[in-house]
C-alpha angles and dihedrals in degrees: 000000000000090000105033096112084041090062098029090059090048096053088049099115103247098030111115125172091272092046087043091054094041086055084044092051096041104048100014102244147013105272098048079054096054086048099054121115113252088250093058094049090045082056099053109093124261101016113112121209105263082054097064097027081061097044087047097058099030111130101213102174110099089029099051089034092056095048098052095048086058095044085061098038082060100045095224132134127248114210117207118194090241086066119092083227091062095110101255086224095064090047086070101064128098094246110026116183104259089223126352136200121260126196102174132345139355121181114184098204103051121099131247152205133181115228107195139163146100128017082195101042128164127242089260097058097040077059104055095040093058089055103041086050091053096043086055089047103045082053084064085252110134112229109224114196133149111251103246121141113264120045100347087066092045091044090058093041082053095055107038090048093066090059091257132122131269138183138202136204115203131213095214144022114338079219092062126063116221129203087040093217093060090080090126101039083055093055099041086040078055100053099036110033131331163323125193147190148181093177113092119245110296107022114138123227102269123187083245094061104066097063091065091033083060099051087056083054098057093029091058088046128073085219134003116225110207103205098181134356145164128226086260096036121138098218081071080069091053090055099047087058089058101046084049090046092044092246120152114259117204122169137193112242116240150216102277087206096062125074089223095073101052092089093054103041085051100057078053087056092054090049104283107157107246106235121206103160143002096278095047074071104037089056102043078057095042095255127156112223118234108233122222096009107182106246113252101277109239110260110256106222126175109220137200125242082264099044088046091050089051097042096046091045082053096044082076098063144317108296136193114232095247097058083046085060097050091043093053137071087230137106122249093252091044088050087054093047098046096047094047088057091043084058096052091050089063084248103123130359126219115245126187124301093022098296125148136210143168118273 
């Protein structure tokens, strides 16, 4: 029940994360918070009436209750802002989360870069997102991304690959992985770095939630690297948050012929820093760069008669999973089952539209 007040005072309708931190800094903590008189919470600055006529006559039981059962049924940490673990860089922005989700490891003295871009990236850019991602990593710098299918998987994989750390801010429930075919990169993410969130259990992953979940990822990172990117891409957004929090912003250059690089070269155009290798980031932060680093050694797995058919079918080429069905004397379920745990091996790697590659 450590965080039940914690939980009780942000449900309460009206109380955003400002609102939340002016309560905190006015009474001390939450429940006392919760406890004021109507007429002590009109008198703190900046909460209008309808504010703390909602938070006096807020009825938190069932609410705070709920949320704390399922934070221990999932084993994962909640970080309030009060806490010395609560990362110093997200302190600095205008609307901190007043608490946040944590599922692994934070360290608030390692270094960090976003890696953001496409949902719908081309092979180049998976590629060079994969590099750029273990070269950082490699250079002890954890790579920060958001989970979404595209370059921010490949930029975790990258990373994680090399034997370095990644984390990842969600824009839903800690509790939910989205996308669902992420179910491996949740659980490697888990054991090697970390998941956050600001979104209480449950919440699904709306269309309105990526935008804040953007501004955590630039605010966690010393810079933000925007691989590809389209003229209405989000990870724009991302970038935005950065340049308004003085972070760093460094982009890929792209093919002037495809309309998903229009978004990239034009941060370039506004003063990004063109990035086309690992120390074109580590000067612009003031980074030495560590000569003759030994590459990530390739993971050794054992594999059953089904994982090594599949793996073998997928050492040819990238496949989608339909042609690996059709290719395979298994059955579609079986197909599902045995990639996912190939996944989880470090064998192949999941890239955009269902397709399947070696790792």
């Amino acid at each position: 029940m450590d965080h039940y007040y914690w939980f009780a005072l942000k449900s309460a309708p009206l109380v955003g994360n400002v609102t939340f931190l002016r309560l905190l800094s006015r009474f001390g903590t939450p429940e006392r918070a919760l406890k004021a008189s109507l007429q002590e919470l009109s008198e703190v600055r900046g909460v209008s009436p309808q504010a703390a006529a909602s938070i006096a006559g807020h009825d938190y039981a069932y609410q705070a209750s709920s949320e704390c059962e399922k934070v221990r049924a999932l084993g994962v940490d909640v970080i309030d802002i009060l806490s010395d673990r609560y990362p110093r860089l997200l302190m600095e922005i205008p609307d901190p989360p007043p608490y946040f989700y944590l599922k692994g490891t934070l360290s608030g003295s390692e270094t960090a870069v976003a890696m953001v871009g496409s949902r719908r990236a081309s092979q180049y850019g998976l590629c060079t997102a994969t590099r750029l991602a273990r070269d950082l990593a490699l250079q002890g710098v954890t790579v920060v991304s958001g989970m979404a299918r595209g370059i921010d998987t490949a930029a975790h994989w990258g990373a994680l690959k090399a034997g370095g750390r990644s984390v990842a801010v969600l824009g839903c429930g800690i509790d939910l992985v989205y996308p669902p075919e992420n179910g491996a990169l949740y659980q490697a993410l888990a054991e090697s770095g970390a998941l956050i969130s600001e979104f209480p259990m449950g919440t699904p992953p709306l269309a309105e939630n990526f935008p804040r979940r953007n501004r955590i990822i630039s605010a966690l990172s010393r810079g933000v690297l925007v691989v590809e990117a389209g003229e209405a891409s989000g990870s724009l957004i991302t970038a935005h948050c950065a340049l308004e929090q003085g972070r760093e912003v460094f982009a890929v250059p792209g093919n002037v012929s495809v309309s998903g690089s229009r978004g990239v070269n034009g941060l370039i155009k506004e003063g990004a820093k063109l990035v086309e290798r690992v120390e074109d980031i580590l000067e612009e932060l003031g980074l030495e760069p560590q000569a003759n680093l030994p590459l990530p050694k390739p993971s050794s797995f054992e594999l059953n008669p089904q994982e090594a058919e599949l793996y073998a079918l997928i050492c040819q080429g990238a496949l989608q999973i339909d042609d690996i069905i059709v290719q395979s004397a298994l059955t579609a379920s079986e197909v599902s089952a045995t990639l996912l745990r190939l996944e989880m091996k470090g064998a192949i790697v999941q890239l955009p539209g269902k397709r399947f590659a070696v790792a």
